[in-house]
LOMIMI-855619 format. One record per residue: x, y, z of N, C-alpha, C in turn. Coordinates in pm, whole numbers, plus 50000, padded with zeros to 5 digits. Example, Ala and Ser with C-alpha at 12.3 -4.5 7.8 and 13.67 -1.06 7.14 Angstrom:
2
513194943150780512304955050780513204967050780 512854977550708513674989450714512905000350787 
# end
This chain:
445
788865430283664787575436283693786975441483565 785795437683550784825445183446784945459683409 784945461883316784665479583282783045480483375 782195476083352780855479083416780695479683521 781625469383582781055466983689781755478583809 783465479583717784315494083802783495506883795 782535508983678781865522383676780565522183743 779965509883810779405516083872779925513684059 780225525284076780585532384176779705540484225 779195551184169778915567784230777555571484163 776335573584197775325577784136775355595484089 774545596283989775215616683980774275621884058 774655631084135773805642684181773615652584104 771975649784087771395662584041771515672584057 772075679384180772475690784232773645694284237 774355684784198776255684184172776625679984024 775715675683995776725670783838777945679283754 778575671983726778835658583728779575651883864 779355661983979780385652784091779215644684175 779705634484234779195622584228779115618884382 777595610884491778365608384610777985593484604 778605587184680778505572884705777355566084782 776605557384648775115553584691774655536384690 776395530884704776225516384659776675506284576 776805496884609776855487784502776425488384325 775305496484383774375496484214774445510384164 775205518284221775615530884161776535535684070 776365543483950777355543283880778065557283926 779165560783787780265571183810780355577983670 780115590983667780445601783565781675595583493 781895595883345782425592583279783385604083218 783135615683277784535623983302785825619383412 785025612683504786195607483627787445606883569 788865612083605789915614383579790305597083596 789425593083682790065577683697789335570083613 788105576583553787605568783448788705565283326 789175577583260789785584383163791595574083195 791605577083320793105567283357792935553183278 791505545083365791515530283340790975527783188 790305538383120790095532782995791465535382866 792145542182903793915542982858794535534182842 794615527983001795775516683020797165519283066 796905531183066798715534583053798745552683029 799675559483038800265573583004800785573882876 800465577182784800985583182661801935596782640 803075590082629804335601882659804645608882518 805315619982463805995625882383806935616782323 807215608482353807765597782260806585593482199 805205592282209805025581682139804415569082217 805525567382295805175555282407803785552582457 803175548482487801645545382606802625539882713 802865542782843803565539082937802365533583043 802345524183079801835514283182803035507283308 802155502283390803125502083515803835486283451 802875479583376803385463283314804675465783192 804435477183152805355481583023807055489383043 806325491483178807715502083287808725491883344 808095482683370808635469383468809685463483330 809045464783202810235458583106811235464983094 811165477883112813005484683114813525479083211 814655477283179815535468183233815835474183420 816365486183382816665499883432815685501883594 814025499883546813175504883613813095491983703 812685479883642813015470583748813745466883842 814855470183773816165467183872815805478383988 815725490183948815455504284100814095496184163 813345492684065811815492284227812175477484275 812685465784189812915452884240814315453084382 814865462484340816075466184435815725474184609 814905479584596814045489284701812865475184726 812085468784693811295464284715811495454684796 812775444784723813125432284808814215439584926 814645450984945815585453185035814405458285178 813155459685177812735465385235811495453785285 811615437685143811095429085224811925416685299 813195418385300814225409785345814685416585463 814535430385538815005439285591814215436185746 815055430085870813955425885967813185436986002 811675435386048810735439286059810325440886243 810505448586335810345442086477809185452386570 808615445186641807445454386721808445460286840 808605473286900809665469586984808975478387126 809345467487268808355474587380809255490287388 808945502287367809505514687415809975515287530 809075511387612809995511487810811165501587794 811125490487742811985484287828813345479987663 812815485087535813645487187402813715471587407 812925459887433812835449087384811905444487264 812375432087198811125428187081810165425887135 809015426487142807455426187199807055409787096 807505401187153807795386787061806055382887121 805535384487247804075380387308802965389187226 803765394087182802395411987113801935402087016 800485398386958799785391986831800765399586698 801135410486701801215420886584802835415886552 803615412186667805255415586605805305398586549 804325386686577804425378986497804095378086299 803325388986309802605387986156803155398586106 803925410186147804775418786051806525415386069 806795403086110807995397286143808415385386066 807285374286097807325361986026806305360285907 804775360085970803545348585901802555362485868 802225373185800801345380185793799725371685778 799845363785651798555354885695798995343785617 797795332885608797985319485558799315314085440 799315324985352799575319885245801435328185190 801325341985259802705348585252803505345385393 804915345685295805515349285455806105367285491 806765368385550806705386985569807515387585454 808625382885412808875387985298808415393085162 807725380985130806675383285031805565389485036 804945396485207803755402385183804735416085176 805655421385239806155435185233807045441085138 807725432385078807775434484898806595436684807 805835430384813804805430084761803935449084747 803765446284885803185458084925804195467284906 805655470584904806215479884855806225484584700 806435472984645806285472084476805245484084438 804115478384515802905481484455802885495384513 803325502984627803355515784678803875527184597 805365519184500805945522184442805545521984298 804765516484201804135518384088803245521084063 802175517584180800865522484182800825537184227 801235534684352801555548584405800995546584580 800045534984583799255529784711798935514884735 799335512884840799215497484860798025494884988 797265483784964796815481585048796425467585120 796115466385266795905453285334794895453485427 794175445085410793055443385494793295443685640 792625444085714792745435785909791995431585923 792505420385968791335414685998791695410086129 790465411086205790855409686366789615400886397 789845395386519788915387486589788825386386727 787805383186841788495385086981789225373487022 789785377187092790995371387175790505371387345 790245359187390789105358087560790245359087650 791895355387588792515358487665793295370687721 792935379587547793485393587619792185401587635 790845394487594789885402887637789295415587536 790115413187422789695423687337789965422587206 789735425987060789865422386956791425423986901 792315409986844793575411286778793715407786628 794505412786593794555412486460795345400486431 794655393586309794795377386312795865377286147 795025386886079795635384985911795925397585863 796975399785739797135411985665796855410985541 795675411385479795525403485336795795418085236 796695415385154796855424785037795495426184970 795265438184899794225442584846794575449484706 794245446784629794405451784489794265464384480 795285472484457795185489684420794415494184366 793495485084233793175490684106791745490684137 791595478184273790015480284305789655487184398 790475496784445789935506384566790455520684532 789085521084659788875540284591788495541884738 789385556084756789765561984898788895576784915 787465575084970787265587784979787165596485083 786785606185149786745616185232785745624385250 784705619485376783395625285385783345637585449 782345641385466782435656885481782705658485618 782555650985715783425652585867784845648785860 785665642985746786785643685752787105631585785 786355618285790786695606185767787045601785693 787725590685669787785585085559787715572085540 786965567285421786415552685382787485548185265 787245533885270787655525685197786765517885086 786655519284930785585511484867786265502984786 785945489384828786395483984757785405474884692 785765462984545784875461184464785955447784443 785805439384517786315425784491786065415484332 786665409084324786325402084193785095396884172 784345384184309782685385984285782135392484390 781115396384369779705404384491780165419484425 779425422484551779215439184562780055441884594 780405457684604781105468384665781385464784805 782405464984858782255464285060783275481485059 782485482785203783065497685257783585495085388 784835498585360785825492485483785835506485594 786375512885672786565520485802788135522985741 788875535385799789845541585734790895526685941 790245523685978790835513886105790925498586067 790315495785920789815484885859791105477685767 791845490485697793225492785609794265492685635 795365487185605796355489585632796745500185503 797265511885484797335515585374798865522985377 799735518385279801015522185294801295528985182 801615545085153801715556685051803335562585056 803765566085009804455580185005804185590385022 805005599684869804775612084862802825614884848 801925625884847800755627384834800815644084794 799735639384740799145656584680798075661484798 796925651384792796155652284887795805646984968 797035638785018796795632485141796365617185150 795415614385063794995598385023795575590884919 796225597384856796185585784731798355595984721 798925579384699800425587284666800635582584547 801765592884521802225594784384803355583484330 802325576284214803535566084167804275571184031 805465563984096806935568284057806785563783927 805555555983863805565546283680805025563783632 803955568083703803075577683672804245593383647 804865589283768805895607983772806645607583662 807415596383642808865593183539808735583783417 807065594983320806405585783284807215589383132 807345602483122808335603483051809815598883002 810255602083114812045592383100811555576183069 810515572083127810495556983107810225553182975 809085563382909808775564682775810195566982677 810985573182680811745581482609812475563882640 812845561582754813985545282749813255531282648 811685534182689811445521582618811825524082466 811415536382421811725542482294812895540682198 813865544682294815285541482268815425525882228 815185513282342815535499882345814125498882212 813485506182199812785498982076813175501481954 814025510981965814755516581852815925506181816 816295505581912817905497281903817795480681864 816135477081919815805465481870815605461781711 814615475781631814525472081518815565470381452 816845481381517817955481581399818165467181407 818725460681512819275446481531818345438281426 816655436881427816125431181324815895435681196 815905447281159815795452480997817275458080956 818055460681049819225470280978820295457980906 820875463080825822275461880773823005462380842 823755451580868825075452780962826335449680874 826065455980746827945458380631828065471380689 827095481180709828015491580764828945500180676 828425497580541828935505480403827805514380281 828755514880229827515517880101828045513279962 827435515879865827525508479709827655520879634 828965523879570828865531079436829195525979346 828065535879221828365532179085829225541779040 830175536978897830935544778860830135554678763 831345572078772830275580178746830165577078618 828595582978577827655581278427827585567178412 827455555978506826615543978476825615541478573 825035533678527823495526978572823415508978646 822745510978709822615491078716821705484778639 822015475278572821065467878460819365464278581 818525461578496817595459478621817295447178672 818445440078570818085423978639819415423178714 820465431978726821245433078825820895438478968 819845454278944819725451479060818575445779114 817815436079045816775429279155817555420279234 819025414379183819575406479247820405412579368 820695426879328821385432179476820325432479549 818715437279538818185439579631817485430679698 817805417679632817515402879708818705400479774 819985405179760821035399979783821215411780007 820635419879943820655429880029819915422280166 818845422880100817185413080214817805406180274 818555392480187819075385080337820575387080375 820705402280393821595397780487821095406980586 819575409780638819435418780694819175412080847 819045418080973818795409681067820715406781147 820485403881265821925398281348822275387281312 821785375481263822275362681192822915365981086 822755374181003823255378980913824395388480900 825005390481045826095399581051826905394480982 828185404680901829535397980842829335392080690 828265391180667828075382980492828535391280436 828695384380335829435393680228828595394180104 828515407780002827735412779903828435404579781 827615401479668828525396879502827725413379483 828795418879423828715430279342828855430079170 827915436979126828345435178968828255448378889 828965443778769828585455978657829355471778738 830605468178787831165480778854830975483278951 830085481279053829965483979190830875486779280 831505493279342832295494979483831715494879611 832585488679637832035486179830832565495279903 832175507979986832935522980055832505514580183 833605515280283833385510780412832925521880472 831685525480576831215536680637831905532980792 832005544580876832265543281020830635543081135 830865537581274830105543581313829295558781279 828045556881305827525574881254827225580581399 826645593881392826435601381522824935597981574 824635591581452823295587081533822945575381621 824235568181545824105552381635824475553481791 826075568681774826265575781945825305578981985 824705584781922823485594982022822665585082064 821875572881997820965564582031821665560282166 823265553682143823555546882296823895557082398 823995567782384824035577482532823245582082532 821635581382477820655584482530820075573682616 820185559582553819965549582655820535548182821 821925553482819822545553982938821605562682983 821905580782933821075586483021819795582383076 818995579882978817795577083039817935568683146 818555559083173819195551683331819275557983411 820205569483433820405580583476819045590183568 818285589983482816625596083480815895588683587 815915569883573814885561883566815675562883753 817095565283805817765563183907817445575283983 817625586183879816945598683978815365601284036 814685593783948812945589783963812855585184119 813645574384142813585564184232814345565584360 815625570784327816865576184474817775561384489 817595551984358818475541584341819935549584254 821125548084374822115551284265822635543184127 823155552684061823515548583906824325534083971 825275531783992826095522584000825235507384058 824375509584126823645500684193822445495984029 822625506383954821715500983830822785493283723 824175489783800824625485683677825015492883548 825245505783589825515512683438826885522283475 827385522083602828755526883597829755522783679 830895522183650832255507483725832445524183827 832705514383978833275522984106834095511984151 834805521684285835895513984356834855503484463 834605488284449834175478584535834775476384612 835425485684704836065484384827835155496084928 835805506384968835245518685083834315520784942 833935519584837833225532084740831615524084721 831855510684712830135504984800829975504984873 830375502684976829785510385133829395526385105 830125535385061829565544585071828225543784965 828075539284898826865540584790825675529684873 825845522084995825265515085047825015523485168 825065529085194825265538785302824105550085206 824475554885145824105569485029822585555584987 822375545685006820705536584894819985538485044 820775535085161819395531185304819125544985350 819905558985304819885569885366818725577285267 818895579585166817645588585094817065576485005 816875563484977816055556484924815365548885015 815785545285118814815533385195814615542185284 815545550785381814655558285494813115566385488 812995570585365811765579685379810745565385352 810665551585303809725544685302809875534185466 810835536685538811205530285673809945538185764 809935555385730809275559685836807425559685764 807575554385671806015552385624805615543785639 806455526485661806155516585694805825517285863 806395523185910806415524786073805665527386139 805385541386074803945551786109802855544786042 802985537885941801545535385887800985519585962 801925511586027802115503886131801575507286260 801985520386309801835521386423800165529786428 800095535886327798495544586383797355534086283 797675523086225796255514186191796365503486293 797505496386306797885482486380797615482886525 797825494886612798175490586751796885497286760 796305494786898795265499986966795665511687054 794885520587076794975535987142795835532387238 795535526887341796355523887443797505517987412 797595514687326798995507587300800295516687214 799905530887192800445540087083801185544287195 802295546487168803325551587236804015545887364 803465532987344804515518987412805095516887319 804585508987200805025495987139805745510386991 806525504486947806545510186787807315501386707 807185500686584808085495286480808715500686453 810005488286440810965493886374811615486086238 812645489286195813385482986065814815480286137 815315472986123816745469486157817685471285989 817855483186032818605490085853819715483185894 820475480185996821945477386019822465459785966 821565453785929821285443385828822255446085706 821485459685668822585461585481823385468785482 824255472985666824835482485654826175473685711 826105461685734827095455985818828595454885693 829335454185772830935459285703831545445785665 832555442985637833415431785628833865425585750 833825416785724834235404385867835015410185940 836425417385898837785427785949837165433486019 835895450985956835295456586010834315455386134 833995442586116832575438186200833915437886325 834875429886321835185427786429835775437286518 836715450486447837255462786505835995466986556 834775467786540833675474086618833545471886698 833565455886716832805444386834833795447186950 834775446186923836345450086993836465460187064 835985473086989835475485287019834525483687193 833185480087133832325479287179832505473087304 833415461087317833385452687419834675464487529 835265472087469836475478187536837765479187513 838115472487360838725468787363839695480787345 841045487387385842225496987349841675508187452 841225502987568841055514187706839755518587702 838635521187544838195529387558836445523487678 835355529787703834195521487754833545515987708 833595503287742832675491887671830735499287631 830415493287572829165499087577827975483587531 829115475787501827975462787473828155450187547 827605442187593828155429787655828455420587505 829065407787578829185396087471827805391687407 826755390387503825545382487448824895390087384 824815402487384824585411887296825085410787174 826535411387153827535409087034826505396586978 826145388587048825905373086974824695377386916 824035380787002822395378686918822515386386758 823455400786743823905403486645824225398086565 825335386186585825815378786475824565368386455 823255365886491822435350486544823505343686584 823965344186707824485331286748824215330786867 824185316986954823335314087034824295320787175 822855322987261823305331887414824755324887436 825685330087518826915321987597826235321887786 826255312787835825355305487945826415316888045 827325318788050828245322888149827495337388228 827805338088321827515354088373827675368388279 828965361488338830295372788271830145378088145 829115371088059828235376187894827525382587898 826805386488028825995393888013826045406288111 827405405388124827875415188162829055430088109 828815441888141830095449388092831845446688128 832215449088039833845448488098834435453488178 834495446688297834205450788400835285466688441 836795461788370837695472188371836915486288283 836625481388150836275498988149835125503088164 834395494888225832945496188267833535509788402 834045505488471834825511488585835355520488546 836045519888423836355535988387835555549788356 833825542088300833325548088279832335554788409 832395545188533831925550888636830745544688685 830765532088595829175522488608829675506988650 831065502288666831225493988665831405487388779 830275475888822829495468088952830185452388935 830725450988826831325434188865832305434288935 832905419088973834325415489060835575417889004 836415420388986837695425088882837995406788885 837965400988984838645389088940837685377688805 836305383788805835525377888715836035387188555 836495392288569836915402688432837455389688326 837195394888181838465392188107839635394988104 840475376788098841955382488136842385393188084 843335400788099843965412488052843215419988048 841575425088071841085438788000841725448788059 841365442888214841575453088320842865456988388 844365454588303845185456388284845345470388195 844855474188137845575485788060844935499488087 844515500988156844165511188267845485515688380 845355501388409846655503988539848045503488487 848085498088353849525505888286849455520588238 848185523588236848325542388220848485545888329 847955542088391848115551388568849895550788581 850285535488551851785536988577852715545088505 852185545288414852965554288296852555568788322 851725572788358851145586988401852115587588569 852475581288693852825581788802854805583688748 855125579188624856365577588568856295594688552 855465599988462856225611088407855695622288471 
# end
C-alpha cells in the first residue's frame, strides 16, 4: 500500500485537532498518528541498536520456531461446530464445513487458520472477511467464504454509541467500511479492547538483543581470526616495515571460516603465544542461549520444544506436551472459539451450536498407552465402561464395526454401574465374568 494513499484516512477537525473523525475515502490523517509514526519506521528500534520488524523477528531462528510451532499446531488441530443438545458434529451446519475443511476457494482450513494465527501472533490482529449470501433453502443469509484480510490495511474504530467499524483500504479503489458482524477478527491479549498486543512488538527487545548477538557471532565468523593467538616481538626489537606489510597481508587472508587452521610465516624473531577461549566469546554464547530463553518466555513455547535444552523423551515430553496445549494453545483455543461463536453463528443459533478444538489430537500417548485407556474405557479389570467400541473407532479414524454389540456398553460393567440394558449372552466373552468371581471370592471369605 502507498504511503498516500494509507494517510488518507481521517480528515482533521477543526474543533479537535489534531484528533481526527472518519470522512472517507478522500480523507486524510494527522501525521502525529502513533500509527503514522509506527508505519513510517518499519519496525521498533531497540537498545541494541536493532530496528526490529515482524519480517526481521521471523529470522531468529528461536522466534520462528515458537510462532511457526503455535501456529501450525493450532492449524493442523481439528476444528468442529458441535450441536450442544445432542454433543454431535453439526456436519449439515454451512459453518462446520468452512472452519473444518474448505474456508474459501483457494485455502484449505489449515492454511487459512495458521495463517490467521501467525498473523494474530506478530501483528497482534488477524482478520477475515464474511461473506454470506441467501440460502432459499434455509431461508436466510449463510456464510459462503472466510477471506483473510491484511492487518496492515485495517483500522478498527469505535463510534460514539459504542459500535464498532471496520476500515479497510484494499490494494485498488477506495476505502470500504465493513460492520463489526462483517469481520471475523481473531486477537489476544488487548489494552483496549480492539486491537491485541503483538508478541514481535512486546519482546521487541529480547528479539533485538538475539538478532544482535547472531549478528555479532556472524561478523566474527567473517572478519575474525581464527589462530586464536597473538605475535610477540622480542624485547627492544622492532619489525622491519617491509616485514610487516607482509604479516599484515599474511594476516588478511587468513581471515574469514575458509581460512580456519592456516598457518602464519613469521620473521625477524616473532613468536607465536597460543591464546585460550576469552570471556567474551562465553558471554556472547550464553547470551545467545538466554535470549532463547526470553524469545520462549514471550510466547509460552517451552525451552526444550525450541531446541536449546536435552530432556528425558520418554514421560518428560509428554509432560512438556501437556505443559505447550495447557498455557500456550489454550488461551488462543478459547479466542478462536468465542471469536467463532459471537461473529459466525446467528442469534438464534448462540448457545446451540459452539466450537470446539479437539486438543486430544497432540495429547494422544504411545500405542501401549492408547491402548491401557481404550481397555480402561471399554471395562476392562472390573472397572465401568464409559465408551462403546464404535466410539473407540471413530477415535482411532477407523471405520464404524456394523455389529450391535459396538455400539453398545459392556454389558457386564455397564450393569455394575447400574445402567446396563443389554442381554448378558450378547456380552463380550469373558467381560462379564469377573464380577461374578468377586462375588465368589467375597461369598468365600
Amino acid at each position: 500500500m502507498g504511503l498516500l494513499s494509507w494517510l488518507r484516512r481521517e480528515a482533521p477537525d477543526s474543533t479537535h485537532a489534531p484528533a481526527a473523525r472518519a470522512q472517507g475515502a478522500g480523507s486524510y490523517v494527522s501525521l502525529d498518528d502513533p500509527r503514522v509514526i509506527e508505519f513510517l519506521k518499519f519496525g521498533t528500534m531497540t537498545a541494541s541498536g536493532v530496528e526490529v520488524s515482524v519480517e526481521r523477528a521471523l529470522k531468529n531462528t528461536a522466534m520462528f520456531r515458537a510462532v511457526s510451532l503455535i501456529s501450525c499446531s493450532m492449524g493442523m488441530l481439528p476444528l468442529n461446530l458441535i450441536d450442544d443438545e445432542t454433543k454431535e458434529k453439526a456436519k449439515d451446519h454451512p459453518l462446520h464445513r468452512l472452519i473444518h475443511d474448505e474456508p474459501n476457494g483457494w485455502q484449505s482450513a489449515y492454511d487459512f487458520r495458521s495463517l490467521m494465527q501467525l498473523r494474530a501472533l506478530v501483528r497482534g490482529d488477524a482478520y477475515a472477511l464474511v461473506v454470506r449470501s441467501f440460502d432459499i433453502r434455509r431461508g436466510r443469509k449463510v456464510i459462503r467464504q472466510l477471506v483473510p484480510l491484511d492487518p496492515l490495511r485495517i483500522r478498527v474504530k469505535q463510534r460514539d454509541d459504542w459500535s464498532v467499524v471496520y476500515e479497510y483500504t484494499p490494494p485498488t479503489g477506495g476505502m470500504r467500511v465493513y460492520a463489526a458482524s462483517d469481520i471475523f477478527h481473531l486477537r489476544g491479549l488487548s489494552l483496549d479492547g480492539l486491537h491485541g498486543l503483538s508478541v514481535v512488538k512486546q519482546a521487541a527487545e529480547a528479539i533485538g538483543l538475539a538478532l544482535a548477538a547472531e549478528l555479532a557471532a556472524a561478523r566474527y565468523f567473517r572478519n575474525g581470526s581464527f589462530v586464536d593467538s597473538a605475535l610477540k616481538m622480542p624485547s627492544g626489537k622492532r619489525l622491519s616495515p617491509d616485514a610487516f606489510e607482509r604479516l599484515r597481508e599474511s594476516l588478511a587472508e587468513k581471515r574469514g571460516a575458509d581460512n580456519a587452521g592456516e598457518h602464519l610465516i613469521l620473521e625477524e624473531g616473532l613468536e607465536f603465544q597460543e591464546l585460550g577461549k576469552t570471556a567474551r566469546d562465553a558471554q556472547l554464547a550464553e547470551i545467545r542461549k538466554l535470549q532463547v530463553e526470553e524469545i520462549g518466555r514471550a510466547t509460552g513455547v517451552p525451552r526444550p520444544l525450541l531446541m536449546v535444552d536435552e530432556t528425558s523423551w520418554g514421560s518428560g515430553i509428554e509432560a512438556l506436551g501437556r505443559f505447550f496445549v495447557q498455557f500456550a494453545l489454550n488461551p488462543w483455543f478459547t479466542a478462536w472459539q468465542q471469536a467463532i461463536e459471537r461473529v459466525l453463528l446467528d442469534s438464534d443459533e448462540k448457545g446451540r451450536f459452539v466450537a470446539r478444538f479437539n486438543a486430544d489430537a497432540l495429547l494422544r500417548g504411545s500405542t501401549k498407552d492408547q491402548g491401557e485407556f481404550f481397555a480402561r474405557a471399554l471395562g476392562s479389570g472390573g472397572s465401568p465402561g464409559f465408551m462403546k467400541q464404535n466410539e473407540i473407532r471413530a477415535v482411532m479414524d477407523l471405520p464404524r464395526d456394523d455389529d450391535p454389540a459396538s455400539d453398545r456398553l459392556n454389558p457386564g460393567t455397564a450393569a455394575m454401574a447400574g445402567g446396563g440394558d443389554a442381554a448378558p449372552e450378547e456380552s463380550t466373552p469373558g467381560a462379564a465374568d469377573a464380577p461374578a468371581r468377586k462375588d465368589d471370592d467375597d461369598d468365600e471369605d
